[in-house]
MDAnalysis code that builds the backbone (N, CA, C; Angstrom):
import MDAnalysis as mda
import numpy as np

u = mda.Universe.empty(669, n_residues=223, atom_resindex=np.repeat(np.arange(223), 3), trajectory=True)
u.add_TopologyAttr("name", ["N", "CA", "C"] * 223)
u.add_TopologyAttr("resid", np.arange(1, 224))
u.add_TopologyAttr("resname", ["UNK", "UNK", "UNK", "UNK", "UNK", "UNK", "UNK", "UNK", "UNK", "UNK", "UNK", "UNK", "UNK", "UNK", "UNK", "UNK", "UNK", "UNK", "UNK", "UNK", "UNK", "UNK", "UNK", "UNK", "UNK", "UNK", "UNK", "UNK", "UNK", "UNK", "UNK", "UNK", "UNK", "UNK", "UNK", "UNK", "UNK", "UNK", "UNK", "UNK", "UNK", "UNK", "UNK", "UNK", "UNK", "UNK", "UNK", "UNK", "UNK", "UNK", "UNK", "UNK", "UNK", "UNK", "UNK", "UNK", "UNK", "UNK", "UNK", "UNK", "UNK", "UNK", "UNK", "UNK", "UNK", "UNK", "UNK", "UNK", "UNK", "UNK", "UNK", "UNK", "UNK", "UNK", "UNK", "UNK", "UNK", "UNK", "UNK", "UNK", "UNK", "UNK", "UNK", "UNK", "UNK", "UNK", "UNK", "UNK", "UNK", "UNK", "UNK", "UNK", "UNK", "UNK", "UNK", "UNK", "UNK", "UNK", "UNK", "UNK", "UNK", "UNK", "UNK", "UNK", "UNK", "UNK", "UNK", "UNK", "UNK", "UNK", "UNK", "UNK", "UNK", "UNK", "UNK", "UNK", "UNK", "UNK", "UNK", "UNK", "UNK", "UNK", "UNK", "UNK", "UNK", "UNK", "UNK", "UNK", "UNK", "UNK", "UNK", "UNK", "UNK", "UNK", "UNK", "UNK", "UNK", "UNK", "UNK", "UNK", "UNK", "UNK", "UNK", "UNK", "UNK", "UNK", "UNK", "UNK", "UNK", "UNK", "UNK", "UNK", "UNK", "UNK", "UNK", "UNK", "UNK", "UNK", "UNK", "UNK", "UNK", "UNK", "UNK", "UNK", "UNK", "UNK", "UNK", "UNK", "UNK", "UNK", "UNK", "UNK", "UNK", "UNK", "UNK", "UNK", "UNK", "UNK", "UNK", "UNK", "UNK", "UNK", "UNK", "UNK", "UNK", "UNK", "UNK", "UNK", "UNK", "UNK", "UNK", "UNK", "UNK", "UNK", "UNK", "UNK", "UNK", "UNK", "UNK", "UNK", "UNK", "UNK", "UNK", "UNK", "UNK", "UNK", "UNK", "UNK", "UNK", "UNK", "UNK", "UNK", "UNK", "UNK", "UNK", "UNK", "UNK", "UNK", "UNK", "UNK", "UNK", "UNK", "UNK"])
u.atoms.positions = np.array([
    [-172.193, 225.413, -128.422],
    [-171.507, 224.925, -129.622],
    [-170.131, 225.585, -129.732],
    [-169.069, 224.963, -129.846],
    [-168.121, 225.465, -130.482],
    [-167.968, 226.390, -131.281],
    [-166.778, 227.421, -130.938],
    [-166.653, 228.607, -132.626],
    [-165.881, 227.790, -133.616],
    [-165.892, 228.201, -134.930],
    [-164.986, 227.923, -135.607],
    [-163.752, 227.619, -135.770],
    [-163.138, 228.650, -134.878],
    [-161.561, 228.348, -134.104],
    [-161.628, 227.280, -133.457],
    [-162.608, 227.445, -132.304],
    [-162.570, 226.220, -131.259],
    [-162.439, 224.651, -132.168],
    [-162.834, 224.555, -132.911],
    [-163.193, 223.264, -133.914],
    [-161.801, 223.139, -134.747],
    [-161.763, 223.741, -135.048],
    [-160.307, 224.294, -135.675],
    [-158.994, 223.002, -134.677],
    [-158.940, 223.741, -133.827],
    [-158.362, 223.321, -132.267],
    [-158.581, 221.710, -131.662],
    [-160.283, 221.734, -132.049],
    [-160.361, 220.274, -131.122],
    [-160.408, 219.079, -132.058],
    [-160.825, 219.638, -133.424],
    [-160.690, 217.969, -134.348],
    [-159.273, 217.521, -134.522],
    [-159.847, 215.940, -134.023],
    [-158.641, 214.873, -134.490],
    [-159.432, 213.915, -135.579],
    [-158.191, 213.453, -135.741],
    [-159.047, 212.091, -137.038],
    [-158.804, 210.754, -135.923],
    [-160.349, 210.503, -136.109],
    [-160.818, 209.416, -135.123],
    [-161.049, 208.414, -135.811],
    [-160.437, 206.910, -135.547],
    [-160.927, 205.557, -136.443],
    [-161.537, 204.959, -135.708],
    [-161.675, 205.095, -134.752],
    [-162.541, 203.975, -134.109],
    [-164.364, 204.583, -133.684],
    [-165.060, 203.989, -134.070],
    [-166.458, 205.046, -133.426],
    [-167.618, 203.822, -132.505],
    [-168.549, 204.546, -132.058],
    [-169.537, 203.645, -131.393],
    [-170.768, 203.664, -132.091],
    [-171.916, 202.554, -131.839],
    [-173.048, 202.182, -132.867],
    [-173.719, 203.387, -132.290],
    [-174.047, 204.340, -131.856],
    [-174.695, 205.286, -131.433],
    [-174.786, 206.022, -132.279],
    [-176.404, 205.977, -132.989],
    [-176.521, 206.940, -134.389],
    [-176.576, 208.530, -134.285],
    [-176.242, 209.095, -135.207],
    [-176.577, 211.032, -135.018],
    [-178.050, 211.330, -134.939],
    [-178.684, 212.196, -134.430],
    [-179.878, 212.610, -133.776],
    [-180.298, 213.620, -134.891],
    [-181.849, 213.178, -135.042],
    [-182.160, 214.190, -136.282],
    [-181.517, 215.193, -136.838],
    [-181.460, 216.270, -135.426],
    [-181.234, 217.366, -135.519],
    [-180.009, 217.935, -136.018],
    [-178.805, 216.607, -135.990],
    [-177.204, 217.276, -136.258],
    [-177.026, 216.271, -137.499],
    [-177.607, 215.375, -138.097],
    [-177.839, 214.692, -139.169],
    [-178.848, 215.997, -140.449],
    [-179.992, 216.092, -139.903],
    [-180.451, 217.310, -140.773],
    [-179.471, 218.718, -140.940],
    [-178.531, 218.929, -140.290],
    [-177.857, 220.193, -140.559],
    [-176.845, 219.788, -141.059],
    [-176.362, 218.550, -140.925],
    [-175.322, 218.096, -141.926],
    [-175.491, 217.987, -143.803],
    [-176.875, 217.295, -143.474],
    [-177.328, 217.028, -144.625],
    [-177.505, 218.298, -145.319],
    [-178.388, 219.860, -144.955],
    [-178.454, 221.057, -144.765],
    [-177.061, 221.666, -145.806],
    [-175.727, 221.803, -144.660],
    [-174.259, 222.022, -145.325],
    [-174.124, 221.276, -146.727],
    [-174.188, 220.337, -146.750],
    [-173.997, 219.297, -147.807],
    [-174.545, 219.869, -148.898],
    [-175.510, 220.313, -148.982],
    [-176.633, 220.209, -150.334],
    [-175.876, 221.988, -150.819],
    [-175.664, 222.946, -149.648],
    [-175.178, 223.984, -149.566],
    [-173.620, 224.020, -150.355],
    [-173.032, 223.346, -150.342],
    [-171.692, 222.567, -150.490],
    [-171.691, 222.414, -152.324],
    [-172.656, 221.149, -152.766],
    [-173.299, 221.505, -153.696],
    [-173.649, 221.962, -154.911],
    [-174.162, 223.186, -153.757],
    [-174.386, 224.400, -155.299],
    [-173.735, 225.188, -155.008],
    [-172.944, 225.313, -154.433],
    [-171.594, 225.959, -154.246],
    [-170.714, 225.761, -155.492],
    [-170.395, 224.677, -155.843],
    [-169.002, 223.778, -156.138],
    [-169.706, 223.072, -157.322],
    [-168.940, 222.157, -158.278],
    [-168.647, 221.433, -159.050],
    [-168.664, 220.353, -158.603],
    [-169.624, 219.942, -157.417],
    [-169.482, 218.248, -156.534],
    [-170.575, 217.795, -156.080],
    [-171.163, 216.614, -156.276],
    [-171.825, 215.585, -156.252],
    [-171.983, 215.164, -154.780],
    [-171.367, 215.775, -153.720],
    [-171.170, 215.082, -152.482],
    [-172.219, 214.334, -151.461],
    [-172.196, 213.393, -151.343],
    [-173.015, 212.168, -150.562],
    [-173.186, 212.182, -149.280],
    [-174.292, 212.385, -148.381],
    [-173.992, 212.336, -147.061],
    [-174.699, 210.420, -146.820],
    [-174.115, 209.739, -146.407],
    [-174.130, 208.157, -146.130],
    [-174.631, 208.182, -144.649],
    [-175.704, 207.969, -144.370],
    [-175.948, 207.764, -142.739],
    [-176.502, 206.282, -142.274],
    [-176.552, 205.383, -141.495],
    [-176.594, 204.341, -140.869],
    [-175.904, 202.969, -142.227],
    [-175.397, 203.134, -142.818],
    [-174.750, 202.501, -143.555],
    [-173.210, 202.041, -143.722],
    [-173.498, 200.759, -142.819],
    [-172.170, 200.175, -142.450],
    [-171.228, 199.310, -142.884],
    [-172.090, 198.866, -144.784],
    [-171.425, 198.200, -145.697],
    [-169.970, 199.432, -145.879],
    [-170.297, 200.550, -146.324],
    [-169.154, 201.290, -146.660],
    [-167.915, 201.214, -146.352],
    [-167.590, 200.667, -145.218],
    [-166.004, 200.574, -144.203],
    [-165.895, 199.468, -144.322],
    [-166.561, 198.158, -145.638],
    [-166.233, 196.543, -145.185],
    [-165.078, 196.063, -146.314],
    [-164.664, 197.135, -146.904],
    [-163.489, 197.046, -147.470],
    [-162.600, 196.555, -146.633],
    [-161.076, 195.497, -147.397],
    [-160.087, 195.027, -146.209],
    [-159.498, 196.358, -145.496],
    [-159.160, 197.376, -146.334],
    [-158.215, 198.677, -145.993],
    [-159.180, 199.499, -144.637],
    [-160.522, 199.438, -145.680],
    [-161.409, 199.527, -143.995],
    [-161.174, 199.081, -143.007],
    [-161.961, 197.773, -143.171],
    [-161.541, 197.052, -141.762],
    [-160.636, 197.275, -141.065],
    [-159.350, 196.959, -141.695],
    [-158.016, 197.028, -140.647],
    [-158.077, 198.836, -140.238],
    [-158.302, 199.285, -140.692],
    [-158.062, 200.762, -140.180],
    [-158.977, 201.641, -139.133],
    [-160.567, 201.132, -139.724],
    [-161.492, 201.671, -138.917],
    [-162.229, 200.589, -138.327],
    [-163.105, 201.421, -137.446],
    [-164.107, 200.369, -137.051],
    [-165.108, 200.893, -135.947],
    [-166.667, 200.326, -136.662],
    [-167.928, 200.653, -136.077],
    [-167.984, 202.026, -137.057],
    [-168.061, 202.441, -138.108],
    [-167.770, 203.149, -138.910],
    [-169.641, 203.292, -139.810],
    [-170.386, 204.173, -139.525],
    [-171.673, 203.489, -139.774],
    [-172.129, 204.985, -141.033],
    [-171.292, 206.023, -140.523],
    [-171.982, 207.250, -141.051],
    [-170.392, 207.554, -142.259],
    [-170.973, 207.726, -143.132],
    [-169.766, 208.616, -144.412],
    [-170.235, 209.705, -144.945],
    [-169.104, 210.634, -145.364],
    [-169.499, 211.626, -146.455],
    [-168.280, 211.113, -147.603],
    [-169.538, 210.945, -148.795],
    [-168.600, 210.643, -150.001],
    [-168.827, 212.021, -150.573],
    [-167.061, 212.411, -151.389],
    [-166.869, 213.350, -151.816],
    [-166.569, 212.865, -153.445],
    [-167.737, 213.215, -154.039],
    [-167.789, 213.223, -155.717],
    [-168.142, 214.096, -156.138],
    [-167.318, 214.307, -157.657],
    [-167.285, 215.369, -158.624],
    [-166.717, 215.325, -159.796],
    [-167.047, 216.229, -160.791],
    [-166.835, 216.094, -161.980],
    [-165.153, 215.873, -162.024],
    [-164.525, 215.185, -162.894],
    [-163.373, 214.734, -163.460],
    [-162.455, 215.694, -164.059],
    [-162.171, 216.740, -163.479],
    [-161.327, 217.789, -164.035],
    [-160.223, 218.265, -162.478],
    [-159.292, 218.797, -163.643],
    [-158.272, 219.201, -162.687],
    [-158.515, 220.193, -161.384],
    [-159.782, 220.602, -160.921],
    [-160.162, 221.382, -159.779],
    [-160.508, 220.069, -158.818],
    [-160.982, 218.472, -159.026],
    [-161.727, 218.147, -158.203],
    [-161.022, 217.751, -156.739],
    [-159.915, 217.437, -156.854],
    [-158.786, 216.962, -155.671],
    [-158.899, 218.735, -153.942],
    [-158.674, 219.453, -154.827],
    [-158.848, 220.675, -154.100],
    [-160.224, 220.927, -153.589],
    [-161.161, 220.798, -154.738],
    [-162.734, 221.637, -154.505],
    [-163.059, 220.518, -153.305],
    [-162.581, 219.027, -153.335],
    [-163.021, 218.283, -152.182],
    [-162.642, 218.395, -151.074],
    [-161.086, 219.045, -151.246],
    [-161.030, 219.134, -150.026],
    [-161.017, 220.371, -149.083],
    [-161.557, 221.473, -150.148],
    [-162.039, 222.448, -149.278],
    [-163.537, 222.548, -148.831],
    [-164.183, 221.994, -149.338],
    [-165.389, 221.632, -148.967],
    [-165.913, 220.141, -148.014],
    [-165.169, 219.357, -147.992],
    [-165.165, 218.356, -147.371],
    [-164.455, 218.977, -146.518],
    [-163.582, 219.710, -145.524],
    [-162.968, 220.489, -144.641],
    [-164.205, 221.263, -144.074],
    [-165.322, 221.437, -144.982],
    [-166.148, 222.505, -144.576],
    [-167.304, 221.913, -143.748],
    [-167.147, 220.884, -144.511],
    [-168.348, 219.877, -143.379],
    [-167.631, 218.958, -142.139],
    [-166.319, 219.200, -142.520],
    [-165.888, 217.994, -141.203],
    [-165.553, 218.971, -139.776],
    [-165.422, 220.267, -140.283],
    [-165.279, 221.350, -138.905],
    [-166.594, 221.431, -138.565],
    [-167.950, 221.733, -139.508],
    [-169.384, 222.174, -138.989],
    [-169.653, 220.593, -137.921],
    [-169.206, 219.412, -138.553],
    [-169.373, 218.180, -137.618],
    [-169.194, 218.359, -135.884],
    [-167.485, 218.919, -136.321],
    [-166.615, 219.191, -134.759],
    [-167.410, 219.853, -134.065],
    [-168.204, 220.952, -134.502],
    [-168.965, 221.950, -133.878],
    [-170.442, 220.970, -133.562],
    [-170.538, 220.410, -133.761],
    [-171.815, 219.430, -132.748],
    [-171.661, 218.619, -132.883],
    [-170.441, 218.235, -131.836],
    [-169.959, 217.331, -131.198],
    [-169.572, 215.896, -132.532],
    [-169.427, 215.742, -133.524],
    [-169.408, 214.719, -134.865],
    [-168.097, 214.262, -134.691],
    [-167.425, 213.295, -134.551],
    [-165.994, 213.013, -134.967],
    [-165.656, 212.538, -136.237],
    [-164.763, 212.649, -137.003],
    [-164.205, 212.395, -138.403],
    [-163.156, 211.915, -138.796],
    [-162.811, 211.404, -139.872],
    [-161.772, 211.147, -140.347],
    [-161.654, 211.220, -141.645],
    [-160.580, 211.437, -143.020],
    [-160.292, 211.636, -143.930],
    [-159.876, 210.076, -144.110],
    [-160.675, 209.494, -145.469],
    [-160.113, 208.060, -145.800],
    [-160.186, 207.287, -147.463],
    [-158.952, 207.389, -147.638],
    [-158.470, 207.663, -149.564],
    [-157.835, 206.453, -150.033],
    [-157.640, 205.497, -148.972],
    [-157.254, 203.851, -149.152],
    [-158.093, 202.628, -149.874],
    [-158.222, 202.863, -150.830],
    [-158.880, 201.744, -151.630],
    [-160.396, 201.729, -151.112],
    [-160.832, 202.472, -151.111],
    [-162.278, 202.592, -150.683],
    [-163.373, 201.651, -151.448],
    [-163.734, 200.464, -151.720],
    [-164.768, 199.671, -152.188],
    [-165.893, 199.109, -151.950],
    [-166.088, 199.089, -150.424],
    [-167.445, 198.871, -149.875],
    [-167.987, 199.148, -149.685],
    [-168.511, 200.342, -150.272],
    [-169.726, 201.301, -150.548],
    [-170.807, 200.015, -151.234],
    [-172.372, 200.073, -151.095],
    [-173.291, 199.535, -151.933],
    [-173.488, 200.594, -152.624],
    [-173.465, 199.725, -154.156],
    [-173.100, 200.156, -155.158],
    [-174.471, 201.264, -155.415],
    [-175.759, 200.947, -154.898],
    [-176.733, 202.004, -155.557],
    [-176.882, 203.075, -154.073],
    [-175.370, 203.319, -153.128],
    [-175.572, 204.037, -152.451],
    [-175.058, 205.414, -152.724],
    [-173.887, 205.679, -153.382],
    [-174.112, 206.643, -153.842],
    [-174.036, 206.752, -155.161],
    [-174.046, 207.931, -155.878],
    [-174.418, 208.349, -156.705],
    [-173.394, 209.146, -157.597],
    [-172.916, 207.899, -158.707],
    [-171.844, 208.837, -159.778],
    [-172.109, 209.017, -160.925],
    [-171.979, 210.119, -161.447],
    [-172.333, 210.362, -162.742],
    [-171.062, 209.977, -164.304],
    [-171.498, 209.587, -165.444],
    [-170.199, 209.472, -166.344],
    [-169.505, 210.376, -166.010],
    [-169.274, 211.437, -166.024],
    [-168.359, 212.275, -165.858],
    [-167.573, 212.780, -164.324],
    [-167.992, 211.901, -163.279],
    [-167.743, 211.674, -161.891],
    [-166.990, 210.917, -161.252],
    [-166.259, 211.208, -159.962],
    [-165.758, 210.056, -159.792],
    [-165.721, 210.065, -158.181],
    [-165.618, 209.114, -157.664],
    [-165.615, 209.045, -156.359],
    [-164.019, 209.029, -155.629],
    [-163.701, 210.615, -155.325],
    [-162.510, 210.603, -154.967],
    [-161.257, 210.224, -153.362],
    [-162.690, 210.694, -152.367],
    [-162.297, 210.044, -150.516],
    [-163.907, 210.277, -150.589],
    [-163.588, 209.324, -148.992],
    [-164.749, 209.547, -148.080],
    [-164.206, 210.264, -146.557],
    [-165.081, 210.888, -146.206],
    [-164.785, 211.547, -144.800],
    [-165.763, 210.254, -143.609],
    [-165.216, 209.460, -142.571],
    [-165.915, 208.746, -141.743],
    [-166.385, 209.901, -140.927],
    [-167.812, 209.450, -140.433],
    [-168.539, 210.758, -139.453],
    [-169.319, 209.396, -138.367],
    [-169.153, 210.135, -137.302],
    [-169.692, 209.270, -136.187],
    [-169.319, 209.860, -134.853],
    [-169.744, 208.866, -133.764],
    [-169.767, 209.478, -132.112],
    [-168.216, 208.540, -131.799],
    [-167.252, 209.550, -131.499],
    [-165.972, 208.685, -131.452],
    [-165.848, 207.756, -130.230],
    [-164.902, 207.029, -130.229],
    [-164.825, 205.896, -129.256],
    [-163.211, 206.184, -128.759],
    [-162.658, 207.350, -129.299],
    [-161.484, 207.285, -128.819],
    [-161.393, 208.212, -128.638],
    [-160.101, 209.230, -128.184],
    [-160.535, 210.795, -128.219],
    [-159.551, 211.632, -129.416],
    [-158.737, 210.705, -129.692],
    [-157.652, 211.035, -131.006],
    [-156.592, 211.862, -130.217],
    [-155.575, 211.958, -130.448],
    [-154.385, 212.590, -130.425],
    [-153.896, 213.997, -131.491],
    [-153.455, 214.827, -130.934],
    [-152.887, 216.104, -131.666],
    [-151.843, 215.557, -132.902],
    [-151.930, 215.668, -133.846],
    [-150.580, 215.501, -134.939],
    [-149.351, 216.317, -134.779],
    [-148.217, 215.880, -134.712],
    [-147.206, 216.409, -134.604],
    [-147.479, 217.101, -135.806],
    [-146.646, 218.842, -135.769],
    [-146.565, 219.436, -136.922],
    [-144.901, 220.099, -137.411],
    [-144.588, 220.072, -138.928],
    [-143.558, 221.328, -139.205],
    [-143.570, 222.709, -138.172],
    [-142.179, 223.051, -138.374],
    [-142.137, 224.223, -137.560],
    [-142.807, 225.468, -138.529],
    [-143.837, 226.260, -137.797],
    [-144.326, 227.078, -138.088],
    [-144.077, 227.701, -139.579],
    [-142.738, 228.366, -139.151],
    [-141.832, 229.273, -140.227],
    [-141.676, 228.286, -141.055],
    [-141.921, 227.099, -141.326],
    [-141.374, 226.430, -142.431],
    [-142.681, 226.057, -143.381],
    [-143.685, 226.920, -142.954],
    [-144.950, 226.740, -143.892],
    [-145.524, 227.990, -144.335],
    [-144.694, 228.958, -144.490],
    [-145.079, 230.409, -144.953],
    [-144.143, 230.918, -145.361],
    [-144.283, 232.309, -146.131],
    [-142.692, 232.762, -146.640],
    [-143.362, 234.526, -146.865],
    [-142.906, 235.274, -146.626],
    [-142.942, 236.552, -146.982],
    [-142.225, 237.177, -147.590],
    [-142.671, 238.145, -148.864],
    [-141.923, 238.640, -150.023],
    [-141.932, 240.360, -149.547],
    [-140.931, 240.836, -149.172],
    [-140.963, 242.638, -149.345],
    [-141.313, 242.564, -147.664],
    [-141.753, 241.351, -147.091],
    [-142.493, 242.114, -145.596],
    [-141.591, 241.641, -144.428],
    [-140.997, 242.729, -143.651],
    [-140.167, 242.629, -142.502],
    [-140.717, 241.930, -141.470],
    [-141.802, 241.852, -141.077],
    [-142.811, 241.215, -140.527],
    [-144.261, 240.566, -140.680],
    [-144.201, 239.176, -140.757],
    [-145.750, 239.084, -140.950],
    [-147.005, 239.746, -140.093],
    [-147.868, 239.975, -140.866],
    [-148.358, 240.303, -139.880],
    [-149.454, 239.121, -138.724],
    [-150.000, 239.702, -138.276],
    [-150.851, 238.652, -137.047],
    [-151.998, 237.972, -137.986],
    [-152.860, 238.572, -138.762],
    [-153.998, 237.704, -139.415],
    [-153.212, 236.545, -140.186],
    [-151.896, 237.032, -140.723],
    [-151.347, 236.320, -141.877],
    [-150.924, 234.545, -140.789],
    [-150.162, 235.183, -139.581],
    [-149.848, 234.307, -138.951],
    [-150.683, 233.237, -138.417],
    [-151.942, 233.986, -138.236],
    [-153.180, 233.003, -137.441],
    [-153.745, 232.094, -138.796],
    [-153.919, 233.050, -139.751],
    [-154.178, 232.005, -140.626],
    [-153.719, 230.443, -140.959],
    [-152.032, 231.174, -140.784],
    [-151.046, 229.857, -140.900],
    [-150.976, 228.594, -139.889],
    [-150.935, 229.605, -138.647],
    [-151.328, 228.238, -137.516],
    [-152.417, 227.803, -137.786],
    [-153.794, 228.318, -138.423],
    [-154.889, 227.471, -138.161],
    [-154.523, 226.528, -139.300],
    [-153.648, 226.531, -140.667],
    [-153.635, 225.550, -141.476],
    [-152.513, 224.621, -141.093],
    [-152.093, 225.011, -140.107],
    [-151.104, 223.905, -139.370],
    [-151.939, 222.808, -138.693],
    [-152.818, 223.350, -138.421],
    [-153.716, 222.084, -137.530],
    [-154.896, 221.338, -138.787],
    [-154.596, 221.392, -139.361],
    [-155.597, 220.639, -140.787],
    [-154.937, 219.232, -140.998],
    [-155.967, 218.478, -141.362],
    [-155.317, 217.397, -141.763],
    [-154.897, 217.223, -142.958],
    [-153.435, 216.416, -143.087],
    [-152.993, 216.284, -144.459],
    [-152.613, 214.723, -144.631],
    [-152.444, 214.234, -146.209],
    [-152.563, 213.110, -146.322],
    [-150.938, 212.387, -145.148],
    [-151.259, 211.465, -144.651],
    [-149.872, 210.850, -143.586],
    [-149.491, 212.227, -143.182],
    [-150.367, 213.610, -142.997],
    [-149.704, 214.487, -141.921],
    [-148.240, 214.595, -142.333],
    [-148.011, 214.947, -144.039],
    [-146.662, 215.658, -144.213],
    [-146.820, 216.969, -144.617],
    [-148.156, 217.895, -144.517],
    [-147.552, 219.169, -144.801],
    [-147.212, 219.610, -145.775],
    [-147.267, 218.710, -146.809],
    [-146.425, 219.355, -147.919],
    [-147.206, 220.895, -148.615],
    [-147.681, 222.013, -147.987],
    [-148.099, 223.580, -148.726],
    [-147.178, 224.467, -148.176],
    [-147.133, 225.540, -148.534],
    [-146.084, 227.285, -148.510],
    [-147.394, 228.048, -148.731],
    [-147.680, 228.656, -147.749],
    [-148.545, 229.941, -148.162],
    [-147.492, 231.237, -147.898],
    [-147.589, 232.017, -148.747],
    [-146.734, 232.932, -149.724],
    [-147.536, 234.019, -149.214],
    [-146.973, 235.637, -148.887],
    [-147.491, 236.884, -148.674],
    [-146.801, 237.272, -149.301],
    [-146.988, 238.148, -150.379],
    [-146.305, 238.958, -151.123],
    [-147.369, 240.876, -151.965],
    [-146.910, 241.556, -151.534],
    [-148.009, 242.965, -152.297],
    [-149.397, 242.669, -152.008],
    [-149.702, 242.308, -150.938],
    [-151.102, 242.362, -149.666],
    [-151.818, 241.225, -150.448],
    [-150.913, 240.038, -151.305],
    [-152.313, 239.148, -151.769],
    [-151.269, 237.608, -151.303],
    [-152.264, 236.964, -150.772],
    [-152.041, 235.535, -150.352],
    [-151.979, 234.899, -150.920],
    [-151.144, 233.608, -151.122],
    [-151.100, 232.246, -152.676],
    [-150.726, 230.929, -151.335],
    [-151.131, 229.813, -152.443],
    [-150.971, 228.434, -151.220],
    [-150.500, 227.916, -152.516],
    [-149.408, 227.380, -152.205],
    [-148.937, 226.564, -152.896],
    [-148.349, 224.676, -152.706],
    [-148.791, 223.669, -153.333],
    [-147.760, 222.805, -153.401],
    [-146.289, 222.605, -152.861],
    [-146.075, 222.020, -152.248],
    [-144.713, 221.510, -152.015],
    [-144.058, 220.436, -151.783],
    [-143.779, 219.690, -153.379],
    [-143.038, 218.617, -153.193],
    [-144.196, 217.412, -153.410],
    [-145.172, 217.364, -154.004],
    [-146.382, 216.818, -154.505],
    [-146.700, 215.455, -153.861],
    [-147.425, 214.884, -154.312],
    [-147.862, 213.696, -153.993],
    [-149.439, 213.535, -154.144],
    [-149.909, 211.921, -153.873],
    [-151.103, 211.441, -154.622],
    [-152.516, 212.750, -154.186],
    [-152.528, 213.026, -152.903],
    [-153.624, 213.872, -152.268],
    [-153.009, 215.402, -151.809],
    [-152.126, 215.683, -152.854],
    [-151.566, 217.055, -152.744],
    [-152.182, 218.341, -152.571],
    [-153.089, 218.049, -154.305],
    [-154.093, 219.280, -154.232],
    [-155.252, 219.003, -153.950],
    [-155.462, 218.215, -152.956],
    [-156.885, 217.893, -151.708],
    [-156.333, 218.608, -150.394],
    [-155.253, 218.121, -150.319],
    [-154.494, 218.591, -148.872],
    [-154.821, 220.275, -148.922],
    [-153.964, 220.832, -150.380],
    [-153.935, 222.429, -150.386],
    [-155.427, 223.239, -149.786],
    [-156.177, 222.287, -150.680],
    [-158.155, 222.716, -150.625],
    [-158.269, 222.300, -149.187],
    [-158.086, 221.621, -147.988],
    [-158.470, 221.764, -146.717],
    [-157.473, 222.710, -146.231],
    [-156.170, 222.854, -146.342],
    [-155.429, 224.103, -145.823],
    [-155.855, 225.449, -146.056],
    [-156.601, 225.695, -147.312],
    [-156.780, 226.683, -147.102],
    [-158.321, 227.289, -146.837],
    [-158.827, 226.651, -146.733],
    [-160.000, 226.288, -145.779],
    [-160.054, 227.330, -144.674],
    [-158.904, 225.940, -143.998],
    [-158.519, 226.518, -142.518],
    [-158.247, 228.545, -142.691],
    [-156.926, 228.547, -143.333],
    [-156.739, 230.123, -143.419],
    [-157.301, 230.704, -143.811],
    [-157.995, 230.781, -144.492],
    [-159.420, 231.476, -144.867],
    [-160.306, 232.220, -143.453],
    [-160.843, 230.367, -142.811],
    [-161.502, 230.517, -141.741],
    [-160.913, 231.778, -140.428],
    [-159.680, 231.298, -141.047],
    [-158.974, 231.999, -139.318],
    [-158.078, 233.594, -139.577],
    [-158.297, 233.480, -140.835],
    [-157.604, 235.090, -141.311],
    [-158.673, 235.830, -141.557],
    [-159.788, 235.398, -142.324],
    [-161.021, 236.159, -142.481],
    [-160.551, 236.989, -144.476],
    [-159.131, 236.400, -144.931],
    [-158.940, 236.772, -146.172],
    [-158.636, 235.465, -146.911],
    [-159.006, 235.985, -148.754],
    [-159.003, 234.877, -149.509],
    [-157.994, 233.870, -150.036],
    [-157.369, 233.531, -150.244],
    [-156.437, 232.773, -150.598],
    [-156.196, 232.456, -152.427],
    [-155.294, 232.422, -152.827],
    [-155.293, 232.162, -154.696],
    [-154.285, 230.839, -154.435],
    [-154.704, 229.901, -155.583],
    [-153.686, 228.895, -155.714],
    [-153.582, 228.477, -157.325],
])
């Protein structure tokens, strides 16, 4: 199995997949994370398996296809839920990478879900779905910002190496159209992720970036 880094490294966002379903064993540990995820968090999150109404939306269609497995990411209706999804939906789409799962992040008019498939509460809402499946393509690396233009250090002559690894590993995260828009900030030994320059999946983007640095610095992050 892959380390964490390694996964880090090898996920791409894959649209195209094959009818070849997940095998008890990496379907039960998904499901496993999920429920973990949970009671973790403030989220409702759905694991969708052999269910291929979900992607028969038009925005679907044209985008994906053979699309059979989802994770819907729902949660209560407050200003944490954009982030909490997407640091936790980050959390299941790397454990995927790590046995062998391909994924994708998908926030385009999502409607072809059957309606008693998942599960929202009044106070819920169904914000993306993550596609999960055996890919059919192998995906491509995302071009990224230059390094230095996604970190900033206050008082420090040099970053140091955890600070830096952190940053490359949130360089390789996916963000909405892959613009990048966060600044993670070192300043008096405490870390901040910030916004930059906003947009619709801003503070979803921040919650999988810092995910990543978390994962790959081994310290916490404030936003």
């Amino acid at each position: 199995m892959l380390t964490l880094m390694e996964a880090i490294e090898a996920r791409r966002s894959i649209r195209r997949y094959t009818e070849r379903p997940l095998d008890a064993a990496t379907a039960g540990e998904l499901k496993a994370l999920v429920d973990e995820c949970n009671r973790e968090a403030p989220l409702s999150l759905s694991l969708l398996l052999d269910e291929p109404q979900g992607f028969s939306s038009l925005m679907g269609r044209v985008n994906f296809r053979g699309v059979r497995n989802y994770l819907a990411l729902v949660g209560d209706k407050d200003a944490d839920l954009q982030e909490a999804c997407g640091y936790y939906g980050e959390k299941v789409v790397l454990r995927a990478t790590q046995l062998g799962v391909a994924s994708c992040w998908f926030g385009s008019f999502f409607l072809g879900f059957k309606k008693d498939a998942i599960t929202i509460g009044p106070q819920e809402k169904l914000l993306i779905v993550i596609a999960l499946g055996h890919g059919a393509e192998e995906g491509r690396p995302h071009k990224s910002k230059p390094l230095e233009s996604l970190y900033h250090t206050a008082g420090v002559e040099d970053a140091p190496e955890w600070f830096l690894q952190g940053v490359r590993a949130a360089r390789l995260a996916p963000t909405a159209r892959n613009q990048q828009k966060f600044l993670f900030v070192l300043a008096e030994g405490r870390v901040t992720a910030q916004v930059v320059g906003g947009g619709a999946f801003s503070r979803m983007d921040l919650g999988i970036v810092r995910y990543h640095f978390e994962m790959a610095s081994g310290v916490q992050v404030s936003t």
